[in-house]
N, CA, C and O of each residue as an XYZ file, in Angstrom:
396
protein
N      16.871      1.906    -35.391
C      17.285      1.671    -34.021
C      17.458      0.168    -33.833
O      16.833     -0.597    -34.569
N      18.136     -0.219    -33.045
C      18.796     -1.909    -33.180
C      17.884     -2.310    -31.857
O      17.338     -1.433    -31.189
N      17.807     -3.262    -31.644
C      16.725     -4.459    -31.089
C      17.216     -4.077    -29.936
O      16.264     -3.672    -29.270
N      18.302     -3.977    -29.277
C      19.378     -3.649    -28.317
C      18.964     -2.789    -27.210
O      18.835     -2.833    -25.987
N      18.792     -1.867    -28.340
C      18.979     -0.293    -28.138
C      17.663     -0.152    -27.725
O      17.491      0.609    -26.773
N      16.462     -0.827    -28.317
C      14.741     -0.769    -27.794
C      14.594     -1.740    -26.272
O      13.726     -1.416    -25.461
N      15.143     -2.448    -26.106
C      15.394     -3.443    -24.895
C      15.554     -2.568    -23.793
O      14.815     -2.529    -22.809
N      16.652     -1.800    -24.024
C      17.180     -1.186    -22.931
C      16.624     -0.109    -22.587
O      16.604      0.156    -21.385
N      16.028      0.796    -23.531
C      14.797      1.879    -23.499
C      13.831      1.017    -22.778
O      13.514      1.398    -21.651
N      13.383      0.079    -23.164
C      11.877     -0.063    -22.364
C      12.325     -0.725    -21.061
O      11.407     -0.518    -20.268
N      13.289     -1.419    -20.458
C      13.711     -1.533    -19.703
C      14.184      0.019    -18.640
O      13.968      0.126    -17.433
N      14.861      1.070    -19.546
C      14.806      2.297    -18.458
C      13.610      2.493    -17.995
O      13.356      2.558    -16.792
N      12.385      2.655    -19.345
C      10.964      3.389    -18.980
C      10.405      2.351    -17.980
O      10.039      3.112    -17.085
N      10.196      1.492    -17.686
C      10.380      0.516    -16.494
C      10.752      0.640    -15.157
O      10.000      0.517    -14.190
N      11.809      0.861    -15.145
C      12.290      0.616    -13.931
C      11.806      2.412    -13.595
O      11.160      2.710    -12.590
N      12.127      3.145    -14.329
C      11.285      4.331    -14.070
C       9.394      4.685    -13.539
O       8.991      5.231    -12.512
N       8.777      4.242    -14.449
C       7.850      4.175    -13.820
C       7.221      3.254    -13.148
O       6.404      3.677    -12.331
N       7.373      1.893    -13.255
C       7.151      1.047    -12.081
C       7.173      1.523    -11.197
O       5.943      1.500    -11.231
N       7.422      2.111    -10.104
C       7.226      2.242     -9.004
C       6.196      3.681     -8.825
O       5.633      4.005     -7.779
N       6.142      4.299     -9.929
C       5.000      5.062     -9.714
C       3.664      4.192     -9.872
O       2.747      4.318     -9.060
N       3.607      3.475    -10.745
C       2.657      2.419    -11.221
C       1.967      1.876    -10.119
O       0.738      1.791    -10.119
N       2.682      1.497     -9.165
C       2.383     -0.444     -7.597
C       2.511      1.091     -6.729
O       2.700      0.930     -5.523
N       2.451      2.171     -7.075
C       2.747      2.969     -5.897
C       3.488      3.029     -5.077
O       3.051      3.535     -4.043
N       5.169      2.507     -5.061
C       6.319      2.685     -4.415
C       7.196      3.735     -3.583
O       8.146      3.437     -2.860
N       6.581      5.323     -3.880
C       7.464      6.102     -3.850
C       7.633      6.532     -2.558
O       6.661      6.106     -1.935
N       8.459      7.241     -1.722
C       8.378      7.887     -0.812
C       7.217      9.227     -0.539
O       6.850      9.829      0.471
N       6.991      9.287     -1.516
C       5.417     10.444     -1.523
C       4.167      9.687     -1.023
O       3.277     10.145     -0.307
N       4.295      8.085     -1.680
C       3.471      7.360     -1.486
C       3.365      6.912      0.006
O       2.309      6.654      0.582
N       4.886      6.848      0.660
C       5.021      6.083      1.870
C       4.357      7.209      2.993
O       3.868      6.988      4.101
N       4.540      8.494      2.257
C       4.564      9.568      3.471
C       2.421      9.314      3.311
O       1.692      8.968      4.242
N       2.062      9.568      2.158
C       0.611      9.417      1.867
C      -0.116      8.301      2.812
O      -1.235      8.355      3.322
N       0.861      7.280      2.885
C       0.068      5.778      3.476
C      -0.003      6.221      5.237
O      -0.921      6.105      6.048
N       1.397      6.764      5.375
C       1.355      7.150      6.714
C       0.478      8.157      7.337
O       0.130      7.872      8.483
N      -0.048      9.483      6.761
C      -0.799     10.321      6.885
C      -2.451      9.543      6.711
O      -3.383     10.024      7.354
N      -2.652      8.474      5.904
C      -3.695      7.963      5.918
C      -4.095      7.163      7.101
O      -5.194      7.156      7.656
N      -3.455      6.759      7.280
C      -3.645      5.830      8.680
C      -3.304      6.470     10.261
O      -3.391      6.048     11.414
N      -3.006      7.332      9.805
C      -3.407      8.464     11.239
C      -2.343      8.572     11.988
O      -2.367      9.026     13.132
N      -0.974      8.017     11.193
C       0.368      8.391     11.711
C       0.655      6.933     12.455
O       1.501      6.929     13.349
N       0.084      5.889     12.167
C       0.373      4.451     11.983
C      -1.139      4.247     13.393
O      -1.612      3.148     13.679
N      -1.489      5.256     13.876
C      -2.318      5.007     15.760
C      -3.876      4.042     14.453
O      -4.635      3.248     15.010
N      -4.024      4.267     13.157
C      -4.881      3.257     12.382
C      -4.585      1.707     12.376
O      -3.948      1.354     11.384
N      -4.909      0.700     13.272
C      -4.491     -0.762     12.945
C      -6.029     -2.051     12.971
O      -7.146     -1.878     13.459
N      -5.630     -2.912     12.459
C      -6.581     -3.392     12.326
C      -7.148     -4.004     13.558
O      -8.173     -4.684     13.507
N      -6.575     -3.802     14.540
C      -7.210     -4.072     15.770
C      -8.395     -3.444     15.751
O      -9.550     -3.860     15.656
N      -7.726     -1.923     15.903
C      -8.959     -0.715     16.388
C      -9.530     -0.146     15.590
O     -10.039      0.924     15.922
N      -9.727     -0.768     13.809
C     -10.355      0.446     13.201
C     -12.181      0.081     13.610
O     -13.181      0.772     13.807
N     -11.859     -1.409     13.584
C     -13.761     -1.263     13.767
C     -14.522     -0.518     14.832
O     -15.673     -0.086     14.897
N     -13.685     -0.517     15.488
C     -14.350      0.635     16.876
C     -14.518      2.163     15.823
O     -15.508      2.669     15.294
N     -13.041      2.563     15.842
C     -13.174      3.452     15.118
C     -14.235      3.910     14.335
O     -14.832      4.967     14.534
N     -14.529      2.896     13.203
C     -15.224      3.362     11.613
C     -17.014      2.779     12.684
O     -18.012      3.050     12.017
N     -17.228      2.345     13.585
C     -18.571      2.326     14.504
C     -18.811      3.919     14.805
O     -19.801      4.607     14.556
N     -17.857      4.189     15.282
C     -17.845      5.364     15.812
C     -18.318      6.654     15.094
O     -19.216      7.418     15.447
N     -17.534      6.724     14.034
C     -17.570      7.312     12.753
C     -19.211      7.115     12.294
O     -19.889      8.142     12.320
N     -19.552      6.462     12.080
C     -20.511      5.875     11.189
C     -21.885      6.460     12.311
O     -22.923      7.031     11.978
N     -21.456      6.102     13.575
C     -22.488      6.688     14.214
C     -22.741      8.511     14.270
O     -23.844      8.933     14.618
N     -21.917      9.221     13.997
C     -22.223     10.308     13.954
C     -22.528     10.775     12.617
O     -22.561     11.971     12.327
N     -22.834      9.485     11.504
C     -22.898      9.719     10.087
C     -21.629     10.851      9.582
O     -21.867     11.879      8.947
N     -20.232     10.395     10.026
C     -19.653     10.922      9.206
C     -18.615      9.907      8.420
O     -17.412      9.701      8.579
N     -19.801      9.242      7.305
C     -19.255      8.252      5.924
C     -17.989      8.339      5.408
O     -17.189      7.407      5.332
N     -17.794      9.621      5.007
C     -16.539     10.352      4.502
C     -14.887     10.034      5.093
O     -13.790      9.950      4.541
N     -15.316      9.929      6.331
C     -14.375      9.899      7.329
C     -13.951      8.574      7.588
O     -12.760      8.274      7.674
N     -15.276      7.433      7.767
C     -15.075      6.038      7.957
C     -14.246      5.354      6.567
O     -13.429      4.445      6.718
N     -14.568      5.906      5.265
C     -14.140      5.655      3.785
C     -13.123      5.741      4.360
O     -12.778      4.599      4.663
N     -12.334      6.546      4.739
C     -11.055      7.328      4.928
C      -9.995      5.959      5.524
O      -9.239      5.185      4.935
N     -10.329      6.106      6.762
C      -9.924      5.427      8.256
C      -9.656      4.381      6.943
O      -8.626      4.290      6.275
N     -10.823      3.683      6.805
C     -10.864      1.706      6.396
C     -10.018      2.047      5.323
O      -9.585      0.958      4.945
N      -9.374      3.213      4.384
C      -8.929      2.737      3.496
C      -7.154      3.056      3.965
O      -6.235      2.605      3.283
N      -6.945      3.817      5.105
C      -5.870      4.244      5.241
C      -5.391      2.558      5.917
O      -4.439      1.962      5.413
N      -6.213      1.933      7.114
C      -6.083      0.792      7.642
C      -5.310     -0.643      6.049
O      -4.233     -1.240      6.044
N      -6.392     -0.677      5.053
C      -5.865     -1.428      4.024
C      -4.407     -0.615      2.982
O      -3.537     -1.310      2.457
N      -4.430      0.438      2.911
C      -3.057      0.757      2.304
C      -1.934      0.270      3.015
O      -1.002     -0.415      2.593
N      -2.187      0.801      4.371
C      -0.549      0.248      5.433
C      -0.419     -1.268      5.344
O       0.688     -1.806      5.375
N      -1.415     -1.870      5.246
C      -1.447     -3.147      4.876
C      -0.780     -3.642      3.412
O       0.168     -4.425      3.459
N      -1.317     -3.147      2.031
C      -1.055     -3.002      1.120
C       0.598     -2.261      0.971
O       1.373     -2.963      0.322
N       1.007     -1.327      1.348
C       2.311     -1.114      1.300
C       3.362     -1.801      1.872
O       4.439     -2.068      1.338
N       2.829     -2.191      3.471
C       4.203     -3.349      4.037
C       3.777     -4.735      3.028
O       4.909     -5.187      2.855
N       3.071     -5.449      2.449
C       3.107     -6.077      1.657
C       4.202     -5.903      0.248
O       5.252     -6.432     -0.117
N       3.515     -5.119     -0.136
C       4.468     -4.165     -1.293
C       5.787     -4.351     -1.035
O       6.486     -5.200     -1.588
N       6.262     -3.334      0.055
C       7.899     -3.260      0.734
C       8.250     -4.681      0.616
O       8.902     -4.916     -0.402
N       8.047     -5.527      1.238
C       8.237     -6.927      1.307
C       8.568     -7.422      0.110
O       9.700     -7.747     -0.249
N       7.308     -7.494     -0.674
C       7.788     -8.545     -2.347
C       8.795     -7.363     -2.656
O       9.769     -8.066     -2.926
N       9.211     -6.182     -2.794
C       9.844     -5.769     -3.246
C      11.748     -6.062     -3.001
O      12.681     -6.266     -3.778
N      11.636     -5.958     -1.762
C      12.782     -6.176     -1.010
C      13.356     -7.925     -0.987
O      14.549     -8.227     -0.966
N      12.432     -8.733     -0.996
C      12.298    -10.097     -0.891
C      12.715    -10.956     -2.226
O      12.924    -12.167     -2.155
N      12.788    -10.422     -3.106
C      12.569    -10.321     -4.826
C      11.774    -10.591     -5.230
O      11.986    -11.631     -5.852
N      10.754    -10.269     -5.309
C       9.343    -10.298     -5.540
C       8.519    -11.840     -5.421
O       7.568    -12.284     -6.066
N       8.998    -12.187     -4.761
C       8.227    -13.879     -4.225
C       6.965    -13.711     -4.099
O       6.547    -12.727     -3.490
N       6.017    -14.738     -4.708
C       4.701    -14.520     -4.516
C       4.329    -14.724     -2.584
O       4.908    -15.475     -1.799
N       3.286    -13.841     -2.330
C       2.739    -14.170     -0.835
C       2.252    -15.294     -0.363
O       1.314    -15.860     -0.924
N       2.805    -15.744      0.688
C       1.737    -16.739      1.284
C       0.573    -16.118      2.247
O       0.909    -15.089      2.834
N      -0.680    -16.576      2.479
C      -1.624    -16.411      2.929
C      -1.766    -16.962      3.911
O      -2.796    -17.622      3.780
N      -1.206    -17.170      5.212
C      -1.376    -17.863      5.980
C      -2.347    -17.104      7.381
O      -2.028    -16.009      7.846
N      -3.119    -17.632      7.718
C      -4.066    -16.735      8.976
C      -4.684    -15.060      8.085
O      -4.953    -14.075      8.772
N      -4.792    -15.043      6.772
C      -5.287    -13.378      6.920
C      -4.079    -13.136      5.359
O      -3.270    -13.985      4.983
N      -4.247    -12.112      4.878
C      -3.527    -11.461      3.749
C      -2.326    -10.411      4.578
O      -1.519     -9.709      3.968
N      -2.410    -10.480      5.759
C      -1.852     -9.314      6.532
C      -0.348     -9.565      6.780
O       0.021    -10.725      6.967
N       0.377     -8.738      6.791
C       2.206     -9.069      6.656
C       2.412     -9.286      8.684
O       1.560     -8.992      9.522
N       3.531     -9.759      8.891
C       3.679    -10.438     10.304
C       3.161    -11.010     10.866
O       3.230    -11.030     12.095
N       1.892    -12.217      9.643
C       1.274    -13.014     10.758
C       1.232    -14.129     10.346
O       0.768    -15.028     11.046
């Protein structure tokens, strides 16, 4: 097989699974959205929230909330370098995208 011909293979298997990899997919987008409670999860209100939670000892649930709150975070990040051409982030006020 010519040098060529392996380039461009690992380049398909690439661009193929990369985005299963950083978690890109639309399965993923619908997942992030269902995690965060149909977007009503923001970092304003989760600490009330996961107080809340925590006071009726249901752990399970607070895990949940705080992690659906950091994915939506983690994915509009994502969307961004992706769309942006992958420019590293600036950090300015917080890791959080629009601020």
């Amino acid at each position: 097989m010519a040098a060529g011909s392996v380039k461009r293979i690992r380049l398909a298997i690439a661009v193929v699974v990369l985005p299963y990899l950083i978690q890109a997919t639309p399965v993923h987008q619908l997942l992030y959205w269902i995690q965060s409670g149909g977007g009503t999860l923001r970092r304003e209100n989760i600490q009330q929230i996961a107080d809340w939670l925590q006071a009726r000892r249901l752990t399970g649930l607070t895990d949940f909330a705080l992690r659906g709150v950091l994915n939506r975070y983690y994915h509009a990040r994502l969307r961004a370098l992706l769309l942006d051409g992958a420019d590293r982030p600036k950090s300015e006020g917080g890791n959080h995208p629009g601020q």
